[in-house]
Backbone as JSON, one array per atom type, in Angstrom:
{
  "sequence": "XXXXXXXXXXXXXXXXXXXXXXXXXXXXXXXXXXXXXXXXXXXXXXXXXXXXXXXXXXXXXXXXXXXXXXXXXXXXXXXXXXXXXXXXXXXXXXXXXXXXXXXXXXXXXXXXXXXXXXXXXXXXXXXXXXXXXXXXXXXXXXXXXXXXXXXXXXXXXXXXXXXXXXXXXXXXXXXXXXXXXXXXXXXXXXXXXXXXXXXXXXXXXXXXXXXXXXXXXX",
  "N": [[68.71, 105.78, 99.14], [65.7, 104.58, 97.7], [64.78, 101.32, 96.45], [62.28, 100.61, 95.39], [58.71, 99.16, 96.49], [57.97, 99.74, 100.57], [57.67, 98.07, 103.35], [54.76, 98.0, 105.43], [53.77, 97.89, 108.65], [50.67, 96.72, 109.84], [48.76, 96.68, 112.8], [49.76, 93.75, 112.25], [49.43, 92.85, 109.7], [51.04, 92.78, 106.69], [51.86, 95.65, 104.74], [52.46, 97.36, 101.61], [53.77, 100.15, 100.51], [54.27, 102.05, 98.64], [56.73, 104.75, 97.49], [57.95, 106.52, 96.0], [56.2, 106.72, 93.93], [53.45, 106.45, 94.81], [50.3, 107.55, 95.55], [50.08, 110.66, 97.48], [51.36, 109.61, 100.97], [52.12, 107.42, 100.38], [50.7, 105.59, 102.17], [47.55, 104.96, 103.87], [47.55, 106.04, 107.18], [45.32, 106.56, 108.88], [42.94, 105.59, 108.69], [43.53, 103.22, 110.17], [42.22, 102.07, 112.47], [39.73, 101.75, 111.89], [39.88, 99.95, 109.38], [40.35, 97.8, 110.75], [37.89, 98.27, 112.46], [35.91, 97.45, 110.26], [36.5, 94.91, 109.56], [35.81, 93.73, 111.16], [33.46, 92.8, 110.71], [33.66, 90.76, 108.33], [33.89, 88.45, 108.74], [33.29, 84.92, 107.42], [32.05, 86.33, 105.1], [31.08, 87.53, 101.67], [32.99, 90.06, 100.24], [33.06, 93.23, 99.34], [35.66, 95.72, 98.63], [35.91, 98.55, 97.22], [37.58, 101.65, 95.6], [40.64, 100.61, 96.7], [42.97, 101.33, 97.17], [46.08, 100.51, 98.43], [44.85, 97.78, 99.33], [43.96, 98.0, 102.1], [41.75, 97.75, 103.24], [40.94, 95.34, 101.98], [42.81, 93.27, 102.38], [42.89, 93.28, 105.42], [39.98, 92.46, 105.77], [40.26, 90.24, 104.6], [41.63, 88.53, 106.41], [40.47, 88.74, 108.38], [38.66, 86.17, 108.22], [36.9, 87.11, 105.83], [35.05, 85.37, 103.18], [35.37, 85.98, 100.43], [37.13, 88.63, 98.71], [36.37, 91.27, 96.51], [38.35, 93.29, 94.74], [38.68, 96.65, 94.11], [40.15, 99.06, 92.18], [40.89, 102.41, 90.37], [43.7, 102.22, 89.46], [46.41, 100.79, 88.29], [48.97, 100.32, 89.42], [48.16, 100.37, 91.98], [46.45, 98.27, 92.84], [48.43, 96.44, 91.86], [50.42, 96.85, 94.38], [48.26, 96.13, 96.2], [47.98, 93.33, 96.05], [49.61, 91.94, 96.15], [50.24, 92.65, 99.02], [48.31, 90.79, 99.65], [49.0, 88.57, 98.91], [52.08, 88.24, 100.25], [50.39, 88.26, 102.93], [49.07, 85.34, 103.09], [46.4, 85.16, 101.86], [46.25, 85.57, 99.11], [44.34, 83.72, 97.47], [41.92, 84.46, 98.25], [41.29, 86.59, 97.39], [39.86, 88.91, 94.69], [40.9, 90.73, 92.07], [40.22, 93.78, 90.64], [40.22, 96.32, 87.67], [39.23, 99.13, 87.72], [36.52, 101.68, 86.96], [34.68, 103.14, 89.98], [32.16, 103.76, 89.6], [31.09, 103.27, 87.66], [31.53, 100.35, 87.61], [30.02, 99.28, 90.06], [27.61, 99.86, 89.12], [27.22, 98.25, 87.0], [27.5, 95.82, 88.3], [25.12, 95.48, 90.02], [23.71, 95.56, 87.83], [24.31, 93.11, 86.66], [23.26, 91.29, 88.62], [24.7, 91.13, 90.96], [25.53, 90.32, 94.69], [26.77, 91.27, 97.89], [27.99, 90.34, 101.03], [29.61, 92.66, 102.95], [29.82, 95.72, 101.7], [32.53, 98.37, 100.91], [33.39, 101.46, 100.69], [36.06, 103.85, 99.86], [36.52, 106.58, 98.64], [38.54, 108.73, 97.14], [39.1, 112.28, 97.86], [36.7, 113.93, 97.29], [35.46, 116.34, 97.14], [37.36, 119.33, 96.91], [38.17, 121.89, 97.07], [36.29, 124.81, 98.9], [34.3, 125.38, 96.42], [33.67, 122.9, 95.52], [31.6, 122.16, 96.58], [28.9, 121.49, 96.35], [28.6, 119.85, 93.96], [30.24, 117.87, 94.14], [28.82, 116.8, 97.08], [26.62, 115.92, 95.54], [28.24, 113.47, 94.48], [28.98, 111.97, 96.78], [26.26, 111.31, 97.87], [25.3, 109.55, 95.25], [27.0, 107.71, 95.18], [26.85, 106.1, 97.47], [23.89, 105.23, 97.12], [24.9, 103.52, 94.91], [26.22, 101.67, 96.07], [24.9, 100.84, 98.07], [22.75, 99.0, 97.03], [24.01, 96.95, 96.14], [24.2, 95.43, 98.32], [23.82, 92.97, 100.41], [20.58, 91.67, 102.12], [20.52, 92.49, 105.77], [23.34, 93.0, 105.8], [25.9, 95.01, 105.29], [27.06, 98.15, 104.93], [30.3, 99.83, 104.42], [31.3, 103.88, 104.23], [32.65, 105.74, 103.23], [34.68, 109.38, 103.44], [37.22, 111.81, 102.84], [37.31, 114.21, 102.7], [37.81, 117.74, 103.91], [35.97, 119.53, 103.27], [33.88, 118.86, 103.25], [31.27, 118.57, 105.57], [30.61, 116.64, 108.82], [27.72, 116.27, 109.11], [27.03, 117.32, 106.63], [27.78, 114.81, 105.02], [26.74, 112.86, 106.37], [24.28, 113.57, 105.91], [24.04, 112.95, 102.77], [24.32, 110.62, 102.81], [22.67, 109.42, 103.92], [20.26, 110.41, 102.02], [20.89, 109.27, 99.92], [20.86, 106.0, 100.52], [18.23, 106.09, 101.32], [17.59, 106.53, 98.0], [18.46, 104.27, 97.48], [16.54, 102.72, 97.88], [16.49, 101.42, 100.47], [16.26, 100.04, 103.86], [17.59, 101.05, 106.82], [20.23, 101.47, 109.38], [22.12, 103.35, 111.39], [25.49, 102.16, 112.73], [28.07, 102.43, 113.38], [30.11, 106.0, 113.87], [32.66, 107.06, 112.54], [35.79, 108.59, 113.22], [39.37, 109.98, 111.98], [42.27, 107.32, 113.47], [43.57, 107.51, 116.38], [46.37, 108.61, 116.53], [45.89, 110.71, 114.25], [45.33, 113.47, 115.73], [42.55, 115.73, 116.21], [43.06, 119.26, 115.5], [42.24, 121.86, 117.76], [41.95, 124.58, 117.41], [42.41, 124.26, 114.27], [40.07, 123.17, 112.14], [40.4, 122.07, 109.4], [41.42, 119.61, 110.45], [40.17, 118.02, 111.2], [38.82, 115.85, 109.05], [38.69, 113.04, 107.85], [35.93, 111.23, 107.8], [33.72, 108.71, 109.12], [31.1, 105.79, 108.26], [29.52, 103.33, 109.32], [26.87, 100.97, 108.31], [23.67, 99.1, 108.89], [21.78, 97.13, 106.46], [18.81, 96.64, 105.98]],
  "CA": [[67.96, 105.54, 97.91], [64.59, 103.66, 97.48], [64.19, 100.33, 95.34], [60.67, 99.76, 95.48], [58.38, 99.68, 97.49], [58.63, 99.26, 101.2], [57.01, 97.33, 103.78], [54.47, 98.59, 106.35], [52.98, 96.75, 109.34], [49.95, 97.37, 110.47], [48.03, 95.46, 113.19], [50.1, 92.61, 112.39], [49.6, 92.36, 109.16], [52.03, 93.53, 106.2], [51.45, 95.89, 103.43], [53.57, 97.72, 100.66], [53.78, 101.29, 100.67], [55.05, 102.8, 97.22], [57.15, 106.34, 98.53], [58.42, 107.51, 95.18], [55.57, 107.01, 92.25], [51.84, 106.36, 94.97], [49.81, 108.62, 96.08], [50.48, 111.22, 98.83], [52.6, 109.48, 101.71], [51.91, 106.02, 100.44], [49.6, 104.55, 103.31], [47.12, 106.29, 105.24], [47.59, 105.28, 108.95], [44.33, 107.31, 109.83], [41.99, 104.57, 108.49], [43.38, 102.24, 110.53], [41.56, 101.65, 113.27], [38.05, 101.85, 110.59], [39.72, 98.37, 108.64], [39.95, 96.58, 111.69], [36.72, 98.15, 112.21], [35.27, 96.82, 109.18], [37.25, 93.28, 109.32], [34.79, 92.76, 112.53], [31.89, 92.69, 109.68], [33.83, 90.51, 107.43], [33.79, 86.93, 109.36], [32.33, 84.21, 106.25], [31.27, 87.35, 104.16], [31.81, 88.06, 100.29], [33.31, 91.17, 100.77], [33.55, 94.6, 97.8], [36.26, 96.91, 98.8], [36.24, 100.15, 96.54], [38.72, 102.45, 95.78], [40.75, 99.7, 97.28], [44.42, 101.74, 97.18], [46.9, 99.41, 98.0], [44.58, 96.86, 99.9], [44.13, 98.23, 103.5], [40.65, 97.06, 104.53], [40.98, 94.16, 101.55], [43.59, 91.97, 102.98], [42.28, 93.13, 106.97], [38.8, 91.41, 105.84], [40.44, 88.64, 104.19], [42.66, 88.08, 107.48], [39.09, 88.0, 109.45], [37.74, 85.42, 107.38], [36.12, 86.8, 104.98], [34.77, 84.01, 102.11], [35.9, 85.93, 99.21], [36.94, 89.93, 98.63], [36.47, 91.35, 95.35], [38.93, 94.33, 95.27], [38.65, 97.6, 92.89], [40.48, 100.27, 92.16], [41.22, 102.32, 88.43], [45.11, 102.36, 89.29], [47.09, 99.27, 88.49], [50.01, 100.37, 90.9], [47.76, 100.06, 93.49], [46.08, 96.96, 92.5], [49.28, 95.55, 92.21], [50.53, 96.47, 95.28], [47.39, 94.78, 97.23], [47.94, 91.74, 95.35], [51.4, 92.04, 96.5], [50.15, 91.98, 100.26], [47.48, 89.4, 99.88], [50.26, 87.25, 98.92], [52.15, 88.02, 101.73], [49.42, 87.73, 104.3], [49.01, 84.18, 102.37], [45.18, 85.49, 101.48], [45.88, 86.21, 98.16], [43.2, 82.85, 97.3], [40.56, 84.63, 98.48], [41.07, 88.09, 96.8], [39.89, 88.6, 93.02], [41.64, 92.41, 91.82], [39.89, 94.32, 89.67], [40.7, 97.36, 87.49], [37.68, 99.61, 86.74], [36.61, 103.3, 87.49], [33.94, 102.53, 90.76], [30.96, 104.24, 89.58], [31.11, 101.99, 86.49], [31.87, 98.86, 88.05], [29.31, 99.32, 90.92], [26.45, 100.04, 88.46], [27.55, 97.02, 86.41], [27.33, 94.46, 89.43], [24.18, 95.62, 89.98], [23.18, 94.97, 86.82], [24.91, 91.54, 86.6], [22.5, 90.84, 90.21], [26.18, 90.38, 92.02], [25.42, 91.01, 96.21], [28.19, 91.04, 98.86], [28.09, 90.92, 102.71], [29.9, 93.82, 103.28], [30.54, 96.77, 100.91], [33.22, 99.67, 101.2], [33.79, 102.41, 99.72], [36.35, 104.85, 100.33], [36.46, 107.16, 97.97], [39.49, 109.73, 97.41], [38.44, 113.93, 98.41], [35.33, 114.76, 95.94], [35.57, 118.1, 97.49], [38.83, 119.51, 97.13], [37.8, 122.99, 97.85], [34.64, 124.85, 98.62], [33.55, 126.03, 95.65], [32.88, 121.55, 94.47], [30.22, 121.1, 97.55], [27.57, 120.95, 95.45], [28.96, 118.72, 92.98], [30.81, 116.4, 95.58], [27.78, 116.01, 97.75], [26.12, 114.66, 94.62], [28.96, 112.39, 94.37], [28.85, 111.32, 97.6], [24.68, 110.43, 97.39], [25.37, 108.23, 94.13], [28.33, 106.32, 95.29], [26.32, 105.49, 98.54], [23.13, 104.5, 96.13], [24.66, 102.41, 93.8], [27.16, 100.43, 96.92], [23.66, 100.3, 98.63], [22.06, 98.11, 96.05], [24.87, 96.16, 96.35], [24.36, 95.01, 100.01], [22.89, 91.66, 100.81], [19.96, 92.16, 103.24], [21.3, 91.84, 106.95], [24.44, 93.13, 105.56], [27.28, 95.8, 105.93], [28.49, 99.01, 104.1], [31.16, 101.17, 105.08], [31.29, 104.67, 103.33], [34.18, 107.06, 103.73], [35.14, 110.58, 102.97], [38.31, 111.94, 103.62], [36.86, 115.92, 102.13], [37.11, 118.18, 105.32], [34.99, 120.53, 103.11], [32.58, 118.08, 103.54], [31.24, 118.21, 107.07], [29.87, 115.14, 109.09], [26.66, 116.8, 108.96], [26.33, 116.86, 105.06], [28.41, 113.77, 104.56], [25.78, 112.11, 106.89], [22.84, 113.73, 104.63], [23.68, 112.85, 101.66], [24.69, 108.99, 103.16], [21.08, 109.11, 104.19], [19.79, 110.42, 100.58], [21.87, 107.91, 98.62], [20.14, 104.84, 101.14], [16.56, 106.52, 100.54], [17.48, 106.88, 96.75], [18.34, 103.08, 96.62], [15.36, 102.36, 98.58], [16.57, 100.84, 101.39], [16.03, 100.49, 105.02], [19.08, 101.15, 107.12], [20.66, 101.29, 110.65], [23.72, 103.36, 111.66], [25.94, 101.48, 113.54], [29.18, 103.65, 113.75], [30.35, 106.96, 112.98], [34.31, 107.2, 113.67], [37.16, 109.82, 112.49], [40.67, 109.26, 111.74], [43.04, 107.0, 114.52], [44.07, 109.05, 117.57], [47.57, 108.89, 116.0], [45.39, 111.76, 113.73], [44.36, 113.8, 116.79], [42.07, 117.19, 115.86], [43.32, 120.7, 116.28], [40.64, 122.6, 118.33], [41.8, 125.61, 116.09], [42.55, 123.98, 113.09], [38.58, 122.59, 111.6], [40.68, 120.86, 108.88], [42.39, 118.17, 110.56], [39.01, 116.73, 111.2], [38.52, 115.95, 107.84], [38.23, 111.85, 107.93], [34.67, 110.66, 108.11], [33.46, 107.3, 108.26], [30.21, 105.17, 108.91], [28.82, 102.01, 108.71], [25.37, 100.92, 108.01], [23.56, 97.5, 107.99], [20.67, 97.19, 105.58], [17.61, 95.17, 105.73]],
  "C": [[66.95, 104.43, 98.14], [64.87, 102.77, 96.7], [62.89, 100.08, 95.85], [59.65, 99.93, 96.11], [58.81, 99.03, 98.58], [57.45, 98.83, 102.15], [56.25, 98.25, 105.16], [53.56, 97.72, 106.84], [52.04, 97.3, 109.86], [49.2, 96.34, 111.03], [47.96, 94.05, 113.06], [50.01, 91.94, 111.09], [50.5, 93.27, 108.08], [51.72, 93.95, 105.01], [52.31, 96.43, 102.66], [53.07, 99.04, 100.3], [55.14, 101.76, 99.08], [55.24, 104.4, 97.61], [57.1, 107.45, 97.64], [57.18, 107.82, 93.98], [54.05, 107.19, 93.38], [51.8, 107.68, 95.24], [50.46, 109.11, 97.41], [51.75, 110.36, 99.41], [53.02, 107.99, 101.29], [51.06, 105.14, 101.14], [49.28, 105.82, 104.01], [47.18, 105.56, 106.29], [45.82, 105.92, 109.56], [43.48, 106.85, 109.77], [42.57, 103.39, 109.34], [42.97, 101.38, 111.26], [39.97, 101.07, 112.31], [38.82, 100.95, 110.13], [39.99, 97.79, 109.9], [38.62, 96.88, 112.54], [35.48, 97.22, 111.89], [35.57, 95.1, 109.0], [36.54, 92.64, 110.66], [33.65, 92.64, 111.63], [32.48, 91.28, 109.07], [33.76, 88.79, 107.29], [32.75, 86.02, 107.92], [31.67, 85.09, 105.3], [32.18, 87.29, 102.81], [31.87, 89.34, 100.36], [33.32, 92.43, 99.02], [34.2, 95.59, 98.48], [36.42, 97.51, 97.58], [37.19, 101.55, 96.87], [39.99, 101.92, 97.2], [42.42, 100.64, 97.93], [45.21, 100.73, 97.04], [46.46, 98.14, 98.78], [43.86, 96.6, 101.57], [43.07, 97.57, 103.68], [40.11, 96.06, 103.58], [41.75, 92.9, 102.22], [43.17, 91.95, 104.83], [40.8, 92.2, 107.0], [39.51, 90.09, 105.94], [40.89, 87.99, 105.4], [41.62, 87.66, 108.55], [38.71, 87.25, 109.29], [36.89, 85.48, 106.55], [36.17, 85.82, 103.84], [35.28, 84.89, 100.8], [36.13, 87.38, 99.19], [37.16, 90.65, 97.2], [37.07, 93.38, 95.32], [38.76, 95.62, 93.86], [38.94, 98.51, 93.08], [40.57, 100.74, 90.65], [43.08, 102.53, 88.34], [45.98, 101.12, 89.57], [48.06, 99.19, 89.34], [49.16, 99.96, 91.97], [47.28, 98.97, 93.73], [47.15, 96.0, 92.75], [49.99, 95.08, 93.59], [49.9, 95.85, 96.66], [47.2, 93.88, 96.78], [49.2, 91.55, 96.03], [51.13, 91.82, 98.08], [49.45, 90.96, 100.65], [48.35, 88.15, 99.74], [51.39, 87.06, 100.16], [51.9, 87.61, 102.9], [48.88, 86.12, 103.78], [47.3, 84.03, 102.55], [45.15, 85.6, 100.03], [44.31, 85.17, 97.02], [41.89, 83.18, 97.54], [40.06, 86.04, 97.83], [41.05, 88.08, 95.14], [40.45, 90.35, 92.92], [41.04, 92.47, 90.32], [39.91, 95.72, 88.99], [39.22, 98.32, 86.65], [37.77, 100.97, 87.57], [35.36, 102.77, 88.57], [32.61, 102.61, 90.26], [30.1, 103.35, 88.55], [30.44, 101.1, 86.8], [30.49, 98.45, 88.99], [27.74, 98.87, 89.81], [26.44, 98.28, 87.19], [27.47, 95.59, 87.43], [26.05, 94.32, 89.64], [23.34, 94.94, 88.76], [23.16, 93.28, 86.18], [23.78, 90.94, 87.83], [23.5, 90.12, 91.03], [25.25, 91.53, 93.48], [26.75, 90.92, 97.07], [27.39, 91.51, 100.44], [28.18, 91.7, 102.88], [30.61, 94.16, 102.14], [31.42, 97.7, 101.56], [33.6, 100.46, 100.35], [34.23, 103.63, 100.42], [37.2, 106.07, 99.76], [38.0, 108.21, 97.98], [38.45, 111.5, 97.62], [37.82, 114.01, 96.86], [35.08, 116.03, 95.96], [36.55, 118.55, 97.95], [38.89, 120.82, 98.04], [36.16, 123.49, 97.88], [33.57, 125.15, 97.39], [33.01, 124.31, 94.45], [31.98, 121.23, 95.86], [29.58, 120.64, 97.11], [27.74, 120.15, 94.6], [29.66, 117.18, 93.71], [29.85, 115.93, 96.52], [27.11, 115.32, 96.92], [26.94, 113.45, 94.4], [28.62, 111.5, 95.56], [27.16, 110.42, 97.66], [25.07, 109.44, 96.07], [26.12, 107.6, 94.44], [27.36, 105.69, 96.91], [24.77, 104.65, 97.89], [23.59, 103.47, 95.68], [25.68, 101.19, 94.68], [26.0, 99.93, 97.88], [22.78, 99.28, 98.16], [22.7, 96.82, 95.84], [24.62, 95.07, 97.67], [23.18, 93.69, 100.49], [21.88, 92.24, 102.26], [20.34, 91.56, 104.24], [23.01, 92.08, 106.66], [24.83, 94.54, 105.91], [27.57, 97.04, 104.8], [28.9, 100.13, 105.02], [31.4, 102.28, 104.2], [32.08, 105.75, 104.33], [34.04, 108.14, 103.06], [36.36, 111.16, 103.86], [38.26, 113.83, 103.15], [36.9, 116.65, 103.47], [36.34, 119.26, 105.1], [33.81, 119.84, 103.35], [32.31, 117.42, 104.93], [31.01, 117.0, 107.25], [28.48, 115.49, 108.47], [25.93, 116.2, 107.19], [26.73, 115.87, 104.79], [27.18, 112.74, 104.95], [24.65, 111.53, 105.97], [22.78, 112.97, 103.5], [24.25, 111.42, 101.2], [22.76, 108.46, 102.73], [20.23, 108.78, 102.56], [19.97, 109.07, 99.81], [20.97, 106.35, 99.22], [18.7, 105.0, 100.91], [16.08, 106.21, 99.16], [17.87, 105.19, 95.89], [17.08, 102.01, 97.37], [15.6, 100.73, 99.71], [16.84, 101.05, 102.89], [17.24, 100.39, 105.82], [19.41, 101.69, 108.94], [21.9, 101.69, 110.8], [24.21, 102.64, 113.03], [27.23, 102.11, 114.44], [29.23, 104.89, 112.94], [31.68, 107.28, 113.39], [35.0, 108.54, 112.23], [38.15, 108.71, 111.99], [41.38, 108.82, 113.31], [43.21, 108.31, 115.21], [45.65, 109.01, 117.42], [47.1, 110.16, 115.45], [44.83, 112.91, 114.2], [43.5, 115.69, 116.38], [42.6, 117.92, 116.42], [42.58, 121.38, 116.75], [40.56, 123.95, 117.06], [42.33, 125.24, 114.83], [41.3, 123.0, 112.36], [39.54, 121.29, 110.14], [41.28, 119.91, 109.14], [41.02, 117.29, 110.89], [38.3, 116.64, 109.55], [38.41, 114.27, 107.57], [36.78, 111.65, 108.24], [34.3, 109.5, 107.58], [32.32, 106.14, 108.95], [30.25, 104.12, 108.5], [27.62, 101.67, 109.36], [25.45, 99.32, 108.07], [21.84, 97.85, 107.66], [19.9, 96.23, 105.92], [17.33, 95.03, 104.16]]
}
């Protein structure tokens, strides 16, 4: 029998994996190489993780040094439980937790004239099956817009999709669009999958279904 949640280490540091009420398995392992990735951006940066879950590449910044990480998700379980590891990893001083839907929140920072070092955003599947491409690639272009506007010049965003209806190809495109559409100039830096714990099936196209870049903006 479960009480609670339970503890999972990753790269040394410790997070909290909810089995019986989170999502799916509780922790994705297949991002984990991509937050210690991203936690090489995060050195003295004010950081915006989006669609935060339970913290993964919030408390890996904070642990790099980032100067402050402002965390958001719209599910208070999950909120709670990356408040729950920032305290652990004895970061929780540098992490503010916030409960909002992203698209919102994003467009509202903006508007406030809030910037951050490095943005992330890593969205849950916008394209479940094929028949939301067209509606999920628009998702994907506006959530890369309005985390683009966000981005201090000389700065950082990371933008995920975990859709494997949504190739690299169009995921790329409509990265590109969304950086065009917030009129800014841009530089890919990486383009990675999921860990090689996650390894592709040659005949199975959906296990490559992780995609994930990062950009720095002028």
């Amino acid at each position: 029998a479960l009480d609670g949640p339970i503890k999972v280490i990753e790269h040394d540091a410790t997070f909290f994996a909810e089995l019986q009420e989170g999502q799916k398995t509780g922790w994705f392992f297949d991002q984990r190489d991509n937050r210690t990735l991203a936690a090489r951006f995060a050195k003295d940066a004010d950081v915006l993780d989006c669609y935060s879950f339970a913290g993964g590449f919030t408390v890996q910044s904070a642990l790099a040094g980032a100067k402050s990480v402002t965390t958001v998700d719209r599910s208070q379980t999950a909120l709670d439980l990356a408040a729950k590891a920032a305290e652990e990893n004895g970061v929780a001083d540098k992490c503010t937790f916030v409960k909002a839907e992203v698209f919102n929140h994003l467009a509202k920072l903006a508007n406030d004239g809030e910037s951050f070092d490095l943005v992330i955003v890593d969205p849950p599947a916008f394209v479940k099956s094929k028949k939301d491409i067209q509606q999920g690639s628009k998702g994907y272009r506006k959530l890369a817009r309005l985390a683009a506007k966000l981005v201090k010049p000389g700065g950082y965003l990371v933008v995920a999709s975990c859709s494997h209806h949504m190739d690299i190809d169009n995921f790329a495109d409509q990265t590109r669009k969304g950086l065009l559409d917030a009129t800014r100039k841009s530089r890919l830096l990486f383009t990675r999958g999921a860990g090689p714990d996650h390894p592709v099936h040659p005949f199975l196209p959906e296990s490559e279904y992780l995609k994930l870049q990062l950009y720095t903006l002028d």
